[in-house]
N, C-alpha and C positions, 0 to 999 in steps of 0.2 A: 574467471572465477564465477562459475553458474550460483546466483544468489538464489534464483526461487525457478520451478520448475509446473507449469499448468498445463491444463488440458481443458478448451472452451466450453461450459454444459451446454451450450445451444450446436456444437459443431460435431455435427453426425459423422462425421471421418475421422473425430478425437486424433488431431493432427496435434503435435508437442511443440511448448512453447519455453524455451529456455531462455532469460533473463540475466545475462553476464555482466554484472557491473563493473568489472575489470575492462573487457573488451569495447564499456559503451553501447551494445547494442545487443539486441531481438531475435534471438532466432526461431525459427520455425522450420519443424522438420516432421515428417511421416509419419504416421502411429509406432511403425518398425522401426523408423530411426533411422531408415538407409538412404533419404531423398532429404538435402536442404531446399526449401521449396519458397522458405522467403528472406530476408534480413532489414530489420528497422535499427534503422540509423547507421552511423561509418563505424566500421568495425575500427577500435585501436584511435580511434580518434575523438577525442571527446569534445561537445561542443552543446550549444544552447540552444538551437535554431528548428527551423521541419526537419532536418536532414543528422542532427547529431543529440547524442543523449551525454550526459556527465554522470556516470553511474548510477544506472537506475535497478529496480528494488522489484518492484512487484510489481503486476496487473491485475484488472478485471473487467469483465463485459458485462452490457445489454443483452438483452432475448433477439437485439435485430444484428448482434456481430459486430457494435463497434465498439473499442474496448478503451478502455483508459492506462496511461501507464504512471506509475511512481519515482519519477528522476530528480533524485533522491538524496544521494547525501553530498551533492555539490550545487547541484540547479534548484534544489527546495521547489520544485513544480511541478504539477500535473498536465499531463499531453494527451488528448483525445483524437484518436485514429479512427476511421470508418472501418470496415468491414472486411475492407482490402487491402488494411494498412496508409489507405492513404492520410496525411498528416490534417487535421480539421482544425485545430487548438489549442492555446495554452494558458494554464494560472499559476500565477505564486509568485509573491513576494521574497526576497529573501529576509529570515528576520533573526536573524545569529546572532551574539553577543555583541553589545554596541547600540545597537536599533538605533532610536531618536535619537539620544545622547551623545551618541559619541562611544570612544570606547572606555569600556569599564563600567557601560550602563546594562541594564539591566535586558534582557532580550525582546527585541518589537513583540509584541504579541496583537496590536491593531487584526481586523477578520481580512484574510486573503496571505496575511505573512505566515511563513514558516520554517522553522529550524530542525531540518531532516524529516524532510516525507518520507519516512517508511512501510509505507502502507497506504493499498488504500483498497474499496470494497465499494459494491453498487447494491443499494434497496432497487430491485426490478419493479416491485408494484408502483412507487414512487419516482423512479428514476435518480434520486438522491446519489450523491457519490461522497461518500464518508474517507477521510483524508488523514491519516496517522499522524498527525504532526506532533512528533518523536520527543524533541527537547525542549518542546514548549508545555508537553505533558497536557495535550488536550487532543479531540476530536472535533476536526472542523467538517461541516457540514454543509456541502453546495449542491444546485442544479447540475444539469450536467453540461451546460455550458459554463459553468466559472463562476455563477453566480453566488458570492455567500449568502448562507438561508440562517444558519445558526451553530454551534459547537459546544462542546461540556470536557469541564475539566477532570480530569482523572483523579479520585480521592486521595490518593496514596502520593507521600512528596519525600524523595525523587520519583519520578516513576520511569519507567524506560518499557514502552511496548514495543514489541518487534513486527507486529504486523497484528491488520485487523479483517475480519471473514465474517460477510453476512450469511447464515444459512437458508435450509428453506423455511425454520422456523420463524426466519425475521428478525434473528436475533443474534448481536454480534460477541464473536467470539472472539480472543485474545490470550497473549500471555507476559509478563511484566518479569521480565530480566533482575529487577532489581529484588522482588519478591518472592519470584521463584516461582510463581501463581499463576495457574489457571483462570482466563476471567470471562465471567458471561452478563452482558448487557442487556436491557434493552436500548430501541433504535435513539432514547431519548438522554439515555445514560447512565439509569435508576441500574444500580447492582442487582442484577438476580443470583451469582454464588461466586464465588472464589473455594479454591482447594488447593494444596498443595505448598511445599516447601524444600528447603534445602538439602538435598541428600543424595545417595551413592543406594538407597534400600527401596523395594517396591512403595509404591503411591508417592514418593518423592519424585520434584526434577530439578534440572540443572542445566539452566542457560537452551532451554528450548527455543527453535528459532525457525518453525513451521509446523503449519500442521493442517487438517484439512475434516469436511465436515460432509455425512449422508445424509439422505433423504429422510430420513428417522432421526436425526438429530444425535449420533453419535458422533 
């Protein structure tokens, strides 16, 4: 099940990165599509470790090619790979229903837990790596080692983003499932607009679940 589908802005051979969270794992294959040329993690086999993912969501890079991944709606962590794929690191807590208490308590929310990483996006001037944390309904906000820096809560309760995209304006973009809405941030989490809502008629959407951003900010 190909969940998100990139192409690195620093990789001058715009080689394709396809992201199967069915299968566990990474591929990369050729601008044309006709050479698999790498595989992260065990295909078909799911797992926690350097070597397996448990259905993972998204990625994003550095300007120096090492990228981060979103493994996602079983492992709640993020995994930083170098340039080559080779495996560097990992964060995250799990923080699911239950947390401290026990079950029937309320979800961990403590900085580093998380309940479905769906997302996640890198400030290049900063190095920051901004972390969807899905059903906690916030943005967690770390170095790029794992370090928590800070996070903000999403105004809107329930909310359900499906993924988040720094552009070149520095400014992160989204869209809320439960809303239906277009959302645009700044890095600190101050609303700059929403649009959008339920429907089948132009200017409306419905369960949108990517999307991607130009140099001009369209």
């Amino acid at each position: 099940r190909p969940h998100s589908v990139f192409e690195s802005p620093y990789d001058a051979r715009k080689d394709v990165w396809i992201v199967d969270d069915y299968r566990h794992a990474i591929f990369r294959f050729s601008n044309d599509g006709k050479m698999l040329l790498q595989t992260i993690g065990t295909p078909n086999v799911p797992g926690a470790d350097d070597k397996h993912f448990y259905r993972p969501t998204f990625m994003a890079w550095l300007p120096d090619g090492s990228f981060f991944v979103a493994d996602g709606y079983a492992n709640t962590r993020v995994v930083k790979f170098d340039k080559t794929g080779k495996y560097l690191l990992t964060w995250g807590q799990a923080g699911g229903e239950g947390g401290r208490g026990g079950r029937g308590a309320a979800p961990e929310t403590r900085p580093g837990y998380m309940n479905n990483v769906h997302g996640v996006a890198v400030d290049v001037q900063t190095r920051r790596v901004f972390v969807n944390d899905r059903d906690n309904h916030r943005i967690q906000i770390f170095d790029e080692n794992g370090k928590y820096l800070s996070e903000w809560k999403i105004a809107v309760s329930p909310s359900s983003l499906h993924f988040v995209q720094i552009g070149a304006d520095r400014t992160v973009a989204t869209f809320d499932r439960n809303t239906h809405k277009m959302l645009k941030y700044e890095l600190d989490g101050r609303l700059i607009y929403s649009w959008g809502t339920l429907g089948d008629f132009p200017g409306t959407l419905w369960g949108v679940h990517g999307m991607a951003t130009d140099q001009e900010g369209n």
